[in-house]
C-alpha positions as CSV (number, residue, x, y, z in Angstrom):
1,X,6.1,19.8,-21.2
2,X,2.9,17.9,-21.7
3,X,0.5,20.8,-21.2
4,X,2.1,21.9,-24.8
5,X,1.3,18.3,-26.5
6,X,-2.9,18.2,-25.5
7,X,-4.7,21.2,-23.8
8,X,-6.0,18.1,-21.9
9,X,-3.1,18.0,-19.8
10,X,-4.1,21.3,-18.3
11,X,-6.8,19.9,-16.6
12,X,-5.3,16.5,-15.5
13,X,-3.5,15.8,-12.5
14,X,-0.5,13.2,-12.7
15,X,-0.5,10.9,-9.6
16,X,3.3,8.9,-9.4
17,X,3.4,5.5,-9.2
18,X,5.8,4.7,-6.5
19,X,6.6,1.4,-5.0
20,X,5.1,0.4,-1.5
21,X,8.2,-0.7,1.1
22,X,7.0,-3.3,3.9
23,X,6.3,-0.2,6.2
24,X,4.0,1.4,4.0
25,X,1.7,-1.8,3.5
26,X,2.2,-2.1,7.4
27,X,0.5,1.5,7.8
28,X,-2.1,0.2,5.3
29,X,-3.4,-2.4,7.1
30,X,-3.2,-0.2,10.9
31,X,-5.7,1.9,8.9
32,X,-7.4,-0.7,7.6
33,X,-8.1,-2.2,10.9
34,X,-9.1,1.3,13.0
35,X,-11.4,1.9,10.3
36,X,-13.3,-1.8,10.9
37,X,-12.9,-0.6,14.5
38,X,-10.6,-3.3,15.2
39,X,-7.9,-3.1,17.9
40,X,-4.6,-3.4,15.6
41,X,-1.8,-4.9,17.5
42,X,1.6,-4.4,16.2
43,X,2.6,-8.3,16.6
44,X,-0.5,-9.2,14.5
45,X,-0.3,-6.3,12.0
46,X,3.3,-7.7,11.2
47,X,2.5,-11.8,11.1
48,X,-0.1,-10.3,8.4
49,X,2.5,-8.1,6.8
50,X,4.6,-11.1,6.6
51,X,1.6,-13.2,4.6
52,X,1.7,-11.2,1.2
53,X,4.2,-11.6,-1.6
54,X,7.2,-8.7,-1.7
55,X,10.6,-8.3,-3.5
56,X,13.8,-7.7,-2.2
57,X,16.1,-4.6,-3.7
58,X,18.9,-4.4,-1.4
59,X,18.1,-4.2,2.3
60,X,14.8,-2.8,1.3
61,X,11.2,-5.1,0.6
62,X,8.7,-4.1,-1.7
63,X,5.4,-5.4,-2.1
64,X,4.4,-6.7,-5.2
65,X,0.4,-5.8,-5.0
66,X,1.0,-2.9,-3.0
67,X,-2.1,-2.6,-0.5
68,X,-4.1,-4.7,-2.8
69,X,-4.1,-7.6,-0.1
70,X,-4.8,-5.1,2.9
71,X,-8.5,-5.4,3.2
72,X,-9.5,-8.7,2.2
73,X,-6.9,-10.1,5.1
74,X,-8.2,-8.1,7.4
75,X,-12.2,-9.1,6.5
76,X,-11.2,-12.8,6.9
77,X,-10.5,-11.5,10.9
């Protein structure tokens, strides 16, 4: 247990990193758009999806930046 290594770890709070699948960036860039007040519209949110770079593990895509990519796509609107 960490908390016994550093009293520090008492106080800190561990976020996981965890890999972002094609549906999750998908979400990222519907909230992206409502919150420029833009209209998002599923065929365009998915072209964009389809622009940044992911990784293939199986029948499931992964995107390499994560939703790093999200916001300046969506300012070039």
């Amino acid at each position: 247990v960490l908390t016994h290594t550093h009293p520090l770890w008492k106080a800190a709070d561990v976020v996981p990193f965890v890999l972002l699948e094609r549906s999750h960036v998908i979400d990222c860039f519907l909230e992206e758009m409502r919150r420029e007040g833009l209209y998002p519209e599923q065929s365009h949110v998915e072209r964009l999806a389809s622009q940044l770079s992911y990784y293939t593990t199986g029948d499931k895509q992964f995107s390499r930046l994560g939703c790093k990519q999200v916001v300046a796509k969506v300012n070039l609107l």
